[in-house]
Backbone atoms as SQL, in Angstrom:
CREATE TABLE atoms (id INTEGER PRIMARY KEY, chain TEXT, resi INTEGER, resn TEXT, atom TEXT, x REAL, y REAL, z REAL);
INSERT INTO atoms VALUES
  (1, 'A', 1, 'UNK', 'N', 36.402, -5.055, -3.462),
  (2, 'A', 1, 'UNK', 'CA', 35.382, -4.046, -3.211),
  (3, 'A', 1, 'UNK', 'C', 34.040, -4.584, -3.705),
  (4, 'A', 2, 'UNK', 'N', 33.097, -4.079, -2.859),
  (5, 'A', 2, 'UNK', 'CA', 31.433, -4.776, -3.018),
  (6, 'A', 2, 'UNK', 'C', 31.289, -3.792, -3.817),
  (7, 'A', 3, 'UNK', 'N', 30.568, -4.152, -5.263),
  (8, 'A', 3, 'UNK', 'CA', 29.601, -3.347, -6.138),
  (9, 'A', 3, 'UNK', 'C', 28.165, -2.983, -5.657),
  (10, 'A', 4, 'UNK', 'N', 28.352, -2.296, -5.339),
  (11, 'A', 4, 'UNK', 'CA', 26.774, -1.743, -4.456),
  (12, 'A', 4, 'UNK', 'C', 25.421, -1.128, -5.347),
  (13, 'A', 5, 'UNK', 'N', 26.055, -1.132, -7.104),
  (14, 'A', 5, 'UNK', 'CA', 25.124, -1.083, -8.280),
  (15, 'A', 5, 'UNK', 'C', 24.710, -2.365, -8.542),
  (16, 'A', 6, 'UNK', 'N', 23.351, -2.718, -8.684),
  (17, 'A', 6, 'UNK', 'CA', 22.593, -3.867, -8.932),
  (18, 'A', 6, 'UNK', 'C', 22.314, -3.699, -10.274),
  (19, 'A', 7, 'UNK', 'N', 22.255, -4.657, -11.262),
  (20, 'A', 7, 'UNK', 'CA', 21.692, -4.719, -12.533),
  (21, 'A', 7, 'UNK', 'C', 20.209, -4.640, -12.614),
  (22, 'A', 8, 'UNK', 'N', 19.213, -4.666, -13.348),
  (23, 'A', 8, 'UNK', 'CA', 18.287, -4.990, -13.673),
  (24, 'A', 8, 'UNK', 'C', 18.066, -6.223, -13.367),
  (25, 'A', 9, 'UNK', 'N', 18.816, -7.221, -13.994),
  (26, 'A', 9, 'UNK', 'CA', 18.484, -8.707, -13.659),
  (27, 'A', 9, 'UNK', 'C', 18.820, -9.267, -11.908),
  (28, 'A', 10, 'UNK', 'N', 19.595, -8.269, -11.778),
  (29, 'A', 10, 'UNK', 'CA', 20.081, -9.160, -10.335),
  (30, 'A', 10, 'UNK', 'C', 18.623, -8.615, -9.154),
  (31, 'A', 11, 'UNK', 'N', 18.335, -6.931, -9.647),
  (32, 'A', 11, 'UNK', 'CA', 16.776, -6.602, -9.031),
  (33, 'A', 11, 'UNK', 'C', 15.421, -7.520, -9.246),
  (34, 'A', 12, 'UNK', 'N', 15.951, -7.566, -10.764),
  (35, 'A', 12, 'UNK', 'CA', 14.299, -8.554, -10.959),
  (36, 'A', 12, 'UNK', 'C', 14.365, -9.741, -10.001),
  (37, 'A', 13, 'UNK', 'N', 15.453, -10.818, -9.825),
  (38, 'A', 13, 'UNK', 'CA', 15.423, -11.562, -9.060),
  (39, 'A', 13, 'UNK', 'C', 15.651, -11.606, -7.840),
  (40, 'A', 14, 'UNK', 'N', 15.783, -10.207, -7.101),
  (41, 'A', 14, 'UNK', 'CA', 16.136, -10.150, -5.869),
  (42, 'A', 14, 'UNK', 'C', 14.491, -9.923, -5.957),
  (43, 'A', 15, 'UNK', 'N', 13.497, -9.040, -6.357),
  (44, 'A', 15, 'UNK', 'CA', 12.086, -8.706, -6.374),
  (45, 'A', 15, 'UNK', 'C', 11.323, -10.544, -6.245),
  (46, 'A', 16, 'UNK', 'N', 11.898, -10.741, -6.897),
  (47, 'A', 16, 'UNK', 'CA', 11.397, -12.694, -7.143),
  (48, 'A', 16, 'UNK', 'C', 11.443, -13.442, -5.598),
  (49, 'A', 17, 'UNK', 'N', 12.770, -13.476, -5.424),
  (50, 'A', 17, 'UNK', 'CA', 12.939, -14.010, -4.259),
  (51, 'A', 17, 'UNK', 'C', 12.036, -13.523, -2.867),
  (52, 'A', 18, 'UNK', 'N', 11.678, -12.255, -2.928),
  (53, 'A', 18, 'UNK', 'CA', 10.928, -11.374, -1.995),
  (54, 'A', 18, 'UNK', 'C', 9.759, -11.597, -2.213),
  (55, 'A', 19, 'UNK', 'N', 8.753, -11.899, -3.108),
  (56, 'A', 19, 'UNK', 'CA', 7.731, -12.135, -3.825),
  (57, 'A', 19, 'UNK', 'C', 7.718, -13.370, -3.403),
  (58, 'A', 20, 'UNK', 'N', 8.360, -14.355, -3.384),
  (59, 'A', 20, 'UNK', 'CA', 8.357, -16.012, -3.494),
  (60, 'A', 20, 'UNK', 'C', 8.068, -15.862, -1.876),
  (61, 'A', 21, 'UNK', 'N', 9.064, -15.868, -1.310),
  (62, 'A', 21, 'UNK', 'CA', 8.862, -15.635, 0.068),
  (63, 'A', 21, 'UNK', 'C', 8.230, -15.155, 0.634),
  (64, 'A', 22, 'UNK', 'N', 7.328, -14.155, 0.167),
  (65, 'A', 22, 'UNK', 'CA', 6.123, -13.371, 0.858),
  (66, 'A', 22, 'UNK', 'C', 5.327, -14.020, 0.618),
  (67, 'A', 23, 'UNK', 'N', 4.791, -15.243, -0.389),
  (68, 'A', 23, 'UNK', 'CA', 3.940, -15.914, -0.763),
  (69, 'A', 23, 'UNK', 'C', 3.886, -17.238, -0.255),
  (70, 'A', 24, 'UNK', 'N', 4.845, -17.590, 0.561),
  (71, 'A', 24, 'UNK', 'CA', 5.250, -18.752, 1.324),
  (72, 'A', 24, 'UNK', 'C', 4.806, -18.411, 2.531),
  (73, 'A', 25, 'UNK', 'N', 5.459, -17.030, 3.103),
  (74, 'A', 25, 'UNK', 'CA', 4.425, -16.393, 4.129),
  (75, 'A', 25, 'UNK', 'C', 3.306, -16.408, 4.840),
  (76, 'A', 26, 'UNK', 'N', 2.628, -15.624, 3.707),
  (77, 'A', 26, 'UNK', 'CA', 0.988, -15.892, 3.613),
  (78, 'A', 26, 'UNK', 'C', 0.415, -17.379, 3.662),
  (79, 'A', 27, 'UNK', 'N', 0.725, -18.527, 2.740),
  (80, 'A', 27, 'UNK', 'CA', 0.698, -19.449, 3.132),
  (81, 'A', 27, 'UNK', 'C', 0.671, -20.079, 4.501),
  (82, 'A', 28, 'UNK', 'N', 1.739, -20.010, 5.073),
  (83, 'A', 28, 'UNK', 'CA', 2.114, -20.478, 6.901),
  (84, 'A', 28, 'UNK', 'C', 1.639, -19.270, 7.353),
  (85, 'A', 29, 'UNK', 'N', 1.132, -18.414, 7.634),
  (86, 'A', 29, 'UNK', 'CA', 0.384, -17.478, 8.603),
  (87, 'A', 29, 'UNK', 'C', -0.526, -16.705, 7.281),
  (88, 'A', 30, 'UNK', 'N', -1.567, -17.220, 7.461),
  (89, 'A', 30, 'UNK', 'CA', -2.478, -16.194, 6.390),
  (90, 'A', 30, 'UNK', 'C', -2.998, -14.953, 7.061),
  (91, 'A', 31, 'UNK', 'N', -3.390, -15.334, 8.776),
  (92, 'A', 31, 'UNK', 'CA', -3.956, -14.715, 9.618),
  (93, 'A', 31, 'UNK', 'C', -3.309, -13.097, 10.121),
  (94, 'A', 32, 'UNK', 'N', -2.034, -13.173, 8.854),
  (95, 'A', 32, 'UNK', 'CA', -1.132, -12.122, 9.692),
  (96, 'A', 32, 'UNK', 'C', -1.070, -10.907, 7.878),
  (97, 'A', 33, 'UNK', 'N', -1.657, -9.742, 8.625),
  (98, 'A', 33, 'UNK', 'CA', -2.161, -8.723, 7.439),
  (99, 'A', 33, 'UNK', 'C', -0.597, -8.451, 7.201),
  (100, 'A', 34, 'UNK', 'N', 0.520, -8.616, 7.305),
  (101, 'A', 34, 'UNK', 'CA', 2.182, -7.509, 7.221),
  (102, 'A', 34, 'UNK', 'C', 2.082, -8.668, 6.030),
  (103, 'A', 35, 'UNK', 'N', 2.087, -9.457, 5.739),
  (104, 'A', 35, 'UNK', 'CA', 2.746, -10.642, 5.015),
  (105, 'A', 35, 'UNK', 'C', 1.881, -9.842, 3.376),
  (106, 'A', 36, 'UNK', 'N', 0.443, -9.646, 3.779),
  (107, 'A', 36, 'UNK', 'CA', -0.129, -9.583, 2.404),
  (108, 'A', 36, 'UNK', 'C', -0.070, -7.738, 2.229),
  (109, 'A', 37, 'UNK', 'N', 0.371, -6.929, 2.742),
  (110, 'A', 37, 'UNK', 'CA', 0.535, -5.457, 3.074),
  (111, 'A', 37, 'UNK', 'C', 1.883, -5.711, 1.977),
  (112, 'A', 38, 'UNK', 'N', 2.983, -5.919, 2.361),
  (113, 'A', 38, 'UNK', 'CA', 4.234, -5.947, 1.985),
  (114, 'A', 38, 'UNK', 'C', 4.295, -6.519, 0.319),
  (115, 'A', 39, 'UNK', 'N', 3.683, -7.880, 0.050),
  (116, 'A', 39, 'UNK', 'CA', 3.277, -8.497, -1.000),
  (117, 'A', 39, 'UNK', 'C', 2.711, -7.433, -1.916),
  (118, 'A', 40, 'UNK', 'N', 1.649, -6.968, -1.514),
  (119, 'A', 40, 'UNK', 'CA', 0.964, -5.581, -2.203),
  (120, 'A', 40, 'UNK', 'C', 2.210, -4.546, -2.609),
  (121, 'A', 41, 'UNK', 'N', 2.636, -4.118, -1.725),
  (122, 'A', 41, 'UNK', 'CA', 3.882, -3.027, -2.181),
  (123, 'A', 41, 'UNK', 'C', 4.802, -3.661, -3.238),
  (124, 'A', 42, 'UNK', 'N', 5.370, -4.811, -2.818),
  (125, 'A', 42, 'UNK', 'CA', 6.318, -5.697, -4.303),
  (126, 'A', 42, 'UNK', 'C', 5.539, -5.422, -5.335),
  (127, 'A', 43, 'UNK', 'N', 4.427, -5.721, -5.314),
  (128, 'A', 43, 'UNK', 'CA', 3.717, -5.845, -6.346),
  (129, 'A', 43, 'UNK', 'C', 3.147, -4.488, -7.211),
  (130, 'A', 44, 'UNK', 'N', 2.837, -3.597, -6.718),
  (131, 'A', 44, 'UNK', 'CA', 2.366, -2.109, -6.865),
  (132, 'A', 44, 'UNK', 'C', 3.414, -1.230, -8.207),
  (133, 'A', 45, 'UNK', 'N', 4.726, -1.507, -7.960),
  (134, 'A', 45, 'UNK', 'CA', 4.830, -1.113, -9.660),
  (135, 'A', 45, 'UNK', 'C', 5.725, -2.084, -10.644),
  (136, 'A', 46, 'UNK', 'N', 5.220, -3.375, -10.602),
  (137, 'A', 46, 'UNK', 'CA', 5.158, -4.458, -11.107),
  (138, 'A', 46, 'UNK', 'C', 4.374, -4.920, -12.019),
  (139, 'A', 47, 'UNK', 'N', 3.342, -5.428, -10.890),
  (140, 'A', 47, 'UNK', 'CA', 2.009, -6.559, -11.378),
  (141, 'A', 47, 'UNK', 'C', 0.546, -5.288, -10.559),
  (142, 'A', 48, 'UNK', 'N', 0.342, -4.104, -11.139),
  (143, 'A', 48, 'UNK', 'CA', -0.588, -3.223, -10.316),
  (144, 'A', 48, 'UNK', 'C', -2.077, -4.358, -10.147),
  (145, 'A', 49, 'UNK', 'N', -2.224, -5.156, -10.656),
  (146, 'A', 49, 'UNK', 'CA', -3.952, -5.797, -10.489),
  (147, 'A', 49, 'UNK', 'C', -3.372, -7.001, -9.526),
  (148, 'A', 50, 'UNK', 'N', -2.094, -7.310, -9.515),
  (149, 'A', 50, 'UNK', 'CA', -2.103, -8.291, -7.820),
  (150, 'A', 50, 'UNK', 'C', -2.175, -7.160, -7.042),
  (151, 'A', 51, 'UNK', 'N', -1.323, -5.982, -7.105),
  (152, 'A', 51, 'UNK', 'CA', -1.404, -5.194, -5.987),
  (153, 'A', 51, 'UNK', 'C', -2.711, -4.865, -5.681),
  (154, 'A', 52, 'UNK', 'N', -3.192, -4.473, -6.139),
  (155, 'A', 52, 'UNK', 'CA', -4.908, -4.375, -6.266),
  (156, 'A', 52, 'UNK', 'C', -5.522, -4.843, -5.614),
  (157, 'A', 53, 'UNK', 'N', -5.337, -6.393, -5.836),
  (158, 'A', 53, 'UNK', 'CA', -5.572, -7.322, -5.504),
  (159, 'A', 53, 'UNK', 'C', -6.235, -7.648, -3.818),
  (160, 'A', 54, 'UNK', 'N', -4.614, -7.713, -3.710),
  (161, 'A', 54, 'UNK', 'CA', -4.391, -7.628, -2.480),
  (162, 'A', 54, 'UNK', 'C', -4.320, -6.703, -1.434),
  (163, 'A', 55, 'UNK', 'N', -4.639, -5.144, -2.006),
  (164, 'A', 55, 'UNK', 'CA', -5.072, -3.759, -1.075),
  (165, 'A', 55, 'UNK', 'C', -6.652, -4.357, -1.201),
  (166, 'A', 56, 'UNK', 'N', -7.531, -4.695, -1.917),
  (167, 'A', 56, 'UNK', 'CA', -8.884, -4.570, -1.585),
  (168, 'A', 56, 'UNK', 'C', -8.899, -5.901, -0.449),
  (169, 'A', 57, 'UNK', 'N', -7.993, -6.881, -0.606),
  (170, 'A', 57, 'UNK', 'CA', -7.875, -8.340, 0.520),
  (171, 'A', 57, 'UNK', 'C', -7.679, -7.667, 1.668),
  (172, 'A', 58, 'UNK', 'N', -6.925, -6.583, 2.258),
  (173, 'A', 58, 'UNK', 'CA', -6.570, -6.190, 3.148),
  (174, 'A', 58, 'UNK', 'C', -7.898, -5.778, 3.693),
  (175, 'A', 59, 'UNK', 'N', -8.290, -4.483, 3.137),
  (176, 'A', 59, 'UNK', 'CA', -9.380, -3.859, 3.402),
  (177, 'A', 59, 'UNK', 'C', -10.890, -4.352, 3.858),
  (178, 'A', 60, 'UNK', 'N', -10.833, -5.419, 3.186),
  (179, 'A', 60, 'UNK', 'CA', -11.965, -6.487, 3.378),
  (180, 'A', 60, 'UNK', 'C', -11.804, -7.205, 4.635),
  (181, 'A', 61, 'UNK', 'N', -10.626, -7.953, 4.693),
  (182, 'A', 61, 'UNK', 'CA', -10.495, -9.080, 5.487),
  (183, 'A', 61, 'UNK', 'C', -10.063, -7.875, 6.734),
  (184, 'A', 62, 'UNK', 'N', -8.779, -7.764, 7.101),
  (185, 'A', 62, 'UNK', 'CA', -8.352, -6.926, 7.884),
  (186, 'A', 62, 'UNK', 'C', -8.641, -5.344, 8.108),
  (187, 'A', 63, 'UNK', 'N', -9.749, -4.904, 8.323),
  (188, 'A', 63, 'UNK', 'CA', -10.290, -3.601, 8.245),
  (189, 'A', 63, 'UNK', 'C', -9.294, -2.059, 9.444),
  (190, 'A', 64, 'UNK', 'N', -9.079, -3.263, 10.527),
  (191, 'A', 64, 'UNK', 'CA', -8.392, -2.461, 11.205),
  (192, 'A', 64, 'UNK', 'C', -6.549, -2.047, 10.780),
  (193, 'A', 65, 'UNK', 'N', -6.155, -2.860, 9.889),
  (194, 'A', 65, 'UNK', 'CA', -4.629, -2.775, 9.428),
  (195, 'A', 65, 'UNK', 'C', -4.448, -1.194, 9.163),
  (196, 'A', 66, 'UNK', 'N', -4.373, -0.412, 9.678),
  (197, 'A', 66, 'UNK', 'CA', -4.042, 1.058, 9.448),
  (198, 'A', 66, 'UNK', 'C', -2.983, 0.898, 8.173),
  (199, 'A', 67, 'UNK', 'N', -1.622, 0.268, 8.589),
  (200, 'A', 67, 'UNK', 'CA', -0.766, 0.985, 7.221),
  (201, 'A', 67, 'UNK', 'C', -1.383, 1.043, 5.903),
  (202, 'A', 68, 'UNK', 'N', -2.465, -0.103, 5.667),
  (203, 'A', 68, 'UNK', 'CA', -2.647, -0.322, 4.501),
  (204, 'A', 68, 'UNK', 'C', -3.584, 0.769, 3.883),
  (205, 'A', 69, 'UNK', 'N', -4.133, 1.564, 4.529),
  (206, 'A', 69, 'UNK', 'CA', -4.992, 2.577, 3.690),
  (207, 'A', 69, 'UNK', 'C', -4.320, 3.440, 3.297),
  (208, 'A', 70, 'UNK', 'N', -2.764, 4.029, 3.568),
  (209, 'A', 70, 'UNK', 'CA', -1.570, 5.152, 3.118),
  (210, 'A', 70, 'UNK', 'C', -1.613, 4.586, 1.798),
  (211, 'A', 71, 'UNK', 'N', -1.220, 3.550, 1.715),
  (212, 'A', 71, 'UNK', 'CA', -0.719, 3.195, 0.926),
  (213, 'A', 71, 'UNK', 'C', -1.637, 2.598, -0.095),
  (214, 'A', 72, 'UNK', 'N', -2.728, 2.290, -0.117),
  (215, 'A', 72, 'UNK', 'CA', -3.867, 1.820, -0.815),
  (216, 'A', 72, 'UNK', 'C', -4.853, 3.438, -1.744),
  (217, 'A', 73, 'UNK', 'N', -4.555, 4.158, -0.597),
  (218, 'A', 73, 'UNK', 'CA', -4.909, 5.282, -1.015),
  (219, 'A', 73, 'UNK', 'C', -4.402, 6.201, -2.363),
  (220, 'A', 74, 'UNK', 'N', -3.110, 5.793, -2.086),
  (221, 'A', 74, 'UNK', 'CA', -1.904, 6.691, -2.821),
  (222, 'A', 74, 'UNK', 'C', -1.803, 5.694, -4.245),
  (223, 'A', 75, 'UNK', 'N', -2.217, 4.626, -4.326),
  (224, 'A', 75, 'UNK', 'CA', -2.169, 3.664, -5.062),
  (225, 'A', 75, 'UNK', 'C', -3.093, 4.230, -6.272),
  (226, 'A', 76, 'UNK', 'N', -4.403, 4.507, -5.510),
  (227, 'A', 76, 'UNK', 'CA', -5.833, 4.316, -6.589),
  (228, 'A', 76, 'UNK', 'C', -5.559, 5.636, -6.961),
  (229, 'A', 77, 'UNK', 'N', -4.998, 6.784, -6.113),
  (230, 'A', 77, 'UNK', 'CA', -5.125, 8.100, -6.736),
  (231, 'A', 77, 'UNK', 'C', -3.585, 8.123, -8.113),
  (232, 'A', 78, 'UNK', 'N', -2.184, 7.134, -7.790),
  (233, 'A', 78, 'UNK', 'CA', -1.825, 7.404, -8.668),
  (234, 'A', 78, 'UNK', 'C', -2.378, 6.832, -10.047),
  (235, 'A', 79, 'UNK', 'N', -3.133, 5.816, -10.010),
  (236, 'A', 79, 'UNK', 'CA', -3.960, 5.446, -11.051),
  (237, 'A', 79, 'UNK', 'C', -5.178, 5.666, -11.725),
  (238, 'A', 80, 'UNK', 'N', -5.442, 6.758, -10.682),
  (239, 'A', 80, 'UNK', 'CA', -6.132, 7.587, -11.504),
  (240, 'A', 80, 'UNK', 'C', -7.463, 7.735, -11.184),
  (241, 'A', 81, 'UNK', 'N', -7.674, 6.676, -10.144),
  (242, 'A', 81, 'UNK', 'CA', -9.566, 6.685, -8.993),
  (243, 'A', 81, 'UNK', 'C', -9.862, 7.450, -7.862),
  (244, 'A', 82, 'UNK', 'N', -9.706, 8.481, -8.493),
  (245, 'A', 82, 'UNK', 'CA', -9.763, 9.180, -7.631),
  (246, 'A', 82, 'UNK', 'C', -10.815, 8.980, -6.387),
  (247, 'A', 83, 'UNK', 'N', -12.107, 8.631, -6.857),
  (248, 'A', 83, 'UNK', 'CA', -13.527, 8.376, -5.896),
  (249, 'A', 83, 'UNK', 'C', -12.321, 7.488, -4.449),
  (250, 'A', 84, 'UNK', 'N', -12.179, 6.407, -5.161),
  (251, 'A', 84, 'UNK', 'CA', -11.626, 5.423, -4.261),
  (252, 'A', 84, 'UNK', 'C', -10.408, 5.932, -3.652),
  (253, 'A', 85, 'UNK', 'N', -9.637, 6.818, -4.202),
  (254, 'A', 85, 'UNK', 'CA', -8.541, 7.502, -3.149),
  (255, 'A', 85, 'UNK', 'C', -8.762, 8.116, -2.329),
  (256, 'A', 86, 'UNK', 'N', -10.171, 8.695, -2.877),
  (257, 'A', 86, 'UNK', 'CA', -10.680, 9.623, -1.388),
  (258, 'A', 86, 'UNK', 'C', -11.571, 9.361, -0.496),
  (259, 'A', 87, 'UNK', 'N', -11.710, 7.700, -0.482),
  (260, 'A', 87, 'UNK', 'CA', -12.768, 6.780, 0.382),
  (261, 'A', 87, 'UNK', 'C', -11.943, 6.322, 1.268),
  (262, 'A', 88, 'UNK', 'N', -10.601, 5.837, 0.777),
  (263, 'A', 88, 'UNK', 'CA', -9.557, 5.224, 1.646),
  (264, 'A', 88, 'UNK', 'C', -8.770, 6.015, 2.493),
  (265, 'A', 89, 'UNK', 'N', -8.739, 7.055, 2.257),
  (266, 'A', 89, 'UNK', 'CA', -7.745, 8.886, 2.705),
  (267, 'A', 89, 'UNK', 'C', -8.960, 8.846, 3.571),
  (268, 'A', 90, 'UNK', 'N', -10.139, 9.310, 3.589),
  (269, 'A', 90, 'UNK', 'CA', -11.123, 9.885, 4.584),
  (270, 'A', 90, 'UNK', 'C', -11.194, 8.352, 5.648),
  (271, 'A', 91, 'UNK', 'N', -11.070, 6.892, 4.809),
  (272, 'A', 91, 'UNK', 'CA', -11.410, 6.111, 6.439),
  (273, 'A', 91, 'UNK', 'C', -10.319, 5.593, 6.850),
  (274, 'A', 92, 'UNK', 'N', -9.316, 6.075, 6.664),
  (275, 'A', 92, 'UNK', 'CA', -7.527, 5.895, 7.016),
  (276, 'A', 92, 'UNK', 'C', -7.911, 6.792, 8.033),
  (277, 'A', 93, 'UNK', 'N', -8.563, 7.656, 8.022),
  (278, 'A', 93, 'UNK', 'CA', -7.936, 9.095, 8.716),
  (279, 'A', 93, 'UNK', 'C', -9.070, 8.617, 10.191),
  (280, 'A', 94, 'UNK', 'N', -10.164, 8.298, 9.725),
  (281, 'A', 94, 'UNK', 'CA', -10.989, 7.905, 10.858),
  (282, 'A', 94, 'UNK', 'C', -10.284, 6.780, 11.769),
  (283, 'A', 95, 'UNK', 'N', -9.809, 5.992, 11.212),
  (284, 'A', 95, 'UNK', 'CA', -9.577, 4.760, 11.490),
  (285, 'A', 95, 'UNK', 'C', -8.138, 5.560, 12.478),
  (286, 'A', 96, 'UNK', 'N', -7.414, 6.147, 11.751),
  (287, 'A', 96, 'UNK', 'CA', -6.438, 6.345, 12.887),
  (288, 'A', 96, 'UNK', 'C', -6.297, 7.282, 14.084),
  (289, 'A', 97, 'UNK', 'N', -7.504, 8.459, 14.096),
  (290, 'A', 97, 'UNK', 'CA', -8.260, 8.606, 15.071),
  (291, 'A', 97, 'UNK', 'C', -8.589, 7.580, 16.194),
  (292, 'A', 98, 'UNK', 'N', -9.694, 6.877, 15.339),
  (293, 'A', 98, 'UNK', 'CA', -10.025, 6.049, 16.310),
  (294, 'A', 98, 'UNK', 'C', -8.868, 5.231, 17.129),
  (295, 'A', 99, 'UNK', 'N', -7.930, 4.533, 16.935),
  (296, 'A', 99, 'UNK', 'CA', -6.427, 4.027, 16.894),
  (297, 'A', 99, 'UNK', 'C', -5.842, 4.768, 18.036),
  (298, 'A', 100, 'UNK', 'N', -5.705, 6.343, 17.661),
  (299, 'A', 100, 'UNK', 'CA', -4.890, 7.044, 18.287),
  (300, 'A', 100, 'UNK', 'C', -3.915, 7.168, 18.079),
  (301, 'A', 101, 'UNK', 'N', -3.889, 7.289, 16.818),
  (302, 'A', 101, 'UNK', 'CA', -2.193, 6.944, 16.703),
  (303, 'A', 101, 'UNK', 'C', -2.150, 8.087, 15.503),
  (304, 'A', 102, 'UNK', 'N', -1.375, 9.017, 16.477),
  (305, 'A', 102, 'UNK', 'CA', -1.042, 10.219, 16.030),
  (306, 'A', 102, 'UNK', 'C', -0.246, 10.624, 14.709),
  (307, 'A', 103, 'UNK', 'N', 0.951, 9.721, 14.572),
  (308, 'A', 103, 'UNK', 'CA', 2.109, 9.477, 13.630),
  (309, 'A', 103, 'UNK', 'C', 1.022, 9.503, 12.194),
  (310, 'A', 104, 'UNK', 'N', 0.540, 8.710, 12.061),
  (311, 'A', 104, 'UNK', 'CA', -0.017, 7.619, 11.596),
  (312, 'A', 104, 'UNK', 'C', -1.179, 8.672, 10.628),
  (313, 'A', 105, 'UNK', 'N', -1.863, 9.792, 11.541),
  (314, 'A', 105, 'UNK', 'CA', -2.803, 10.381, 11.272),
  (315, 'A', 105, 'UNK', 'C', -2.247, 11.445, 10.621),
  (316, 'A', 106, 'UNK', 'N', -1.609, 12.544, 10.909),
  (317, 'A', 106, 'UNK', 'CA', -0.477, 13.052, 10.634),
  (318, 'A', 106, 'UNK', 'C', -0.218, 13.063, 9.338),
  (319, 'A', 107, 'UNK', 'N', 0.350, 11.309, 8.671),
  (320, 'A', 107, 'UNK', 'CA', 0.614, 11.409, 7.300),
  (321, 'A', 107, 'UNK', 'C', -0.952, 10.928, 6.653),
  (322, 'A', 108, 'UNK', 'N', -1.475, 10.524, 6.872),
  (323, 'A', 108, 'UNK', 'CA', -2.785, 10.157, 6.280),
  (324, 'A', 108, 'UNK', 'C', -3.304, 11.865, 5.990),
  (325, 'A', 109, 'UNK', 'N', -3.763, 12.764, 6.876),
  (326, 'A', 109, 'UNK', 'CA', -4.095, 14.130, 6.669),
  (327, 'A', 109, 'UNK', 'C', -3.092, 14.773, 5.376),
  (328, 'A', 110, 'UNK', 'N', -1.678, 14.600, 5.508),
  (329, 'A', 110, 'UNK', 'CA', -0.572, 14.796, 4.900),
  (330, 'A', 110, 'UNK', 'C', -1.111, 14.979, 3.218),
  (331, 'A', 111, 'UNK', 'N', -0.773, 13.175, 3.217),
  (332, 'A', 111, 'UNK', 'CA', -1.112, 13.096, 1.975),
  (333, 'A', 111, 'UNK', 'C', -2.854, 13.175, 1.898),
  (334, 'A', 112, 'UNK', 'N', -3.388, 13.502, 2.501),
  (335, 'A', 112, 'UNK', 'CA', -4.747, 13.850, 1.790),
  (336, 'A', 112, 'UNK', 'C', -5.266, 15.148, 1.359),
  (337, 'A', 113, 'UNK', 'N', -4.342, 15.854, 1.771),
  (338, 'A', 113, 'UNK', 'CA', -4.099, 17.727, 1.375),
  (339, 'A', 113, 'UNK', 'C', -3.185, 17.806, 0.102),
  (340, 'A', 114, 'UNK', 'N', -2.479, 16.783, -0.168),
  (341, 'A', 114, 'UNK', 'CA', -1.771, 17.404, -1.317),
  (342, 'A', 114, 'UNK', 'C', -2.423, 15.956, -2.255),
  (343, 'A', 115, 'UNK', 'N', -3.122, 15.262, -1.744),
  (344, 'A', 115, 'UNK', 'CA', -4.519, 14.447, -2.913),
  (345, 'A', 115, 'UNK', 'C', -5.488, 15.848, -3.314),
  (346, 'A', 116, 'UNK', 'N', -6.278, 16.425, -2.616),
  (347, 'A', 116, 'UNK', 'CA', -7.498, 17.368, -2.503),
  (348, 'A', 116, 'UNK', 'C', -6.740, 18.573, -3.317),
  (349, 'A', 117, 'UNK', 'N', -5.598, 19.202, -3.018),
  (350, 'A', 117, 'UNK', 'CA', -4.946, 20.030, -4.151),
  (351, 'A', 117, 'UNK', 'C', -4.430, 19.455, -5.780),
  (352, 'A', 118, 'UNK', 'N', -4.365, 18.705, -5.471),
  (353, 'A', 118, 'UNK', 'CA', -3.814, 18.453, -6.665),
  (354, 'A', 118, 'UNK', 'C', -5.402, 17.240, -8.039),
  (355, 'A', 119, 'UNK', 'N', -6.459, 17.302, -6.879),
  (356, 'A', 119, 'UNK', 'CA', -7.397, 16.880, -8.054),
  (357, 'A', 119, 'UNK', 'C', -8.399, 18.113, -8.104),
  (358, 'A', 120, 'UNK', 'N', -8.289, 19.099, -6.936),
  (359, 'A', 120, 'UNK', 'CA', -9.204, 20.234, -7.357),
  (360, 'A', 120, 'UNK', 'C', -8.731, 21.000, -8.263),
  (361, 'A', 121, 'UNK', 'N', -7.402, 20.821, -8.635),
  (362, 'A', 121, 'UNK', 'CA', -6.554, 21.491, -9.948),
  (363, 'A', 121, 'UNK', 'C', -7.387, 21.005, -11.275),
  (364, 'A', 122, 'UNK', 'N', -7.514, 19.749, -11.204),
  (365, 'A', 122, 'UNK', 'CA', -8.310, 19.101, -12.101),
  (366, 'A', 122, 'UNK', 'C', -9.378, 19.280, -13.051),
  (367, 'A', 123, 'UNK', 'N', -10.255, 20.685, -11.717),
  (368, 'A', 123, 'UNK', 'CA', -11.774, 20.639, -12.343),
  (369, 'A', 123, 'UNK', 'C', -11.768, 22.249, -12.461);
C-alpha cells in the first residue's frame, strides 16, 4: 500500500525539486510569464521577498499576464499593503475586462469585495 502522507522532509524536497526546475525553466524560455507566475506561488509561503520578487517581474515585464494580478493581489493584502492590493485588484479587474474574459473577472471582483470588506472593518 502507497502512503499517501508526506513528511515534512519528503515536502521540503519535493518543493526543491519544483523550485529547481522552475528555475531551469525560466532559464530555457525566459520569454514565457507561467514559468515565473508558478515560481512566485512556490515561493509565496516560503521565501515571501522572492515571491515578491517575482510578482513585481511579472507585472513589469509581462503586463498583460492576467493570472498574475489574483494572485499578486491577495499576496500584498495578506501582508498587509493594502494600497498595493488595491492597485493590483482594481487593474486585474480592468485588465480582464479588457481581455474579456469573464471567468477571470468574476474572481478578481470576488476577491476584491471580500478585500474592501474586510479592510473597511479596519478603519
Amino acid at each position: 500500500m502507497h502512503n499517501i502522507y508526506k513528511t515534512t522532509g519528503q515536502l521540503q524536497r519535493m518543493q526543491a525539486q519544483r523550485i529547481k526546475y522552475l528555475q531551469e525553466e525560466i532559464e530555457n524560455f525566459p520569454e514565457d510569464p507561467f514559468n515565473y507566475y508558478a515560481l512566485a506561488l512556490e515561493y509565496a509561503g516560503s521565501a515571501p521577498h522572492e515571491a515578491e520578487q517575482l510578482f513585481e517581474k511579472l507585472i513589469s515585464d509581462f503586463p498583460d499576464y492576467l493570472p498574475v494580478y489574483y494572485q499578486a493581489a491577495n499576496y500584498y493584502f495578506d501582508k498587509g499593503d493594502n494600497a498595493r492590493a488595491e492597485e493590483l485588484f482594481l487593474a486585474g479587474i480592468a485588465l480582464a475586462e479588457t481581455q474579456k474574459n469573464e471567468k477571470t473577472l468574476r474572481e478578481l471582483k470576488g476577491s476584491y469585495s471580500i478585500f474592501k470588506t474586510e479592510t473597511d472593518d479596519e478603519f
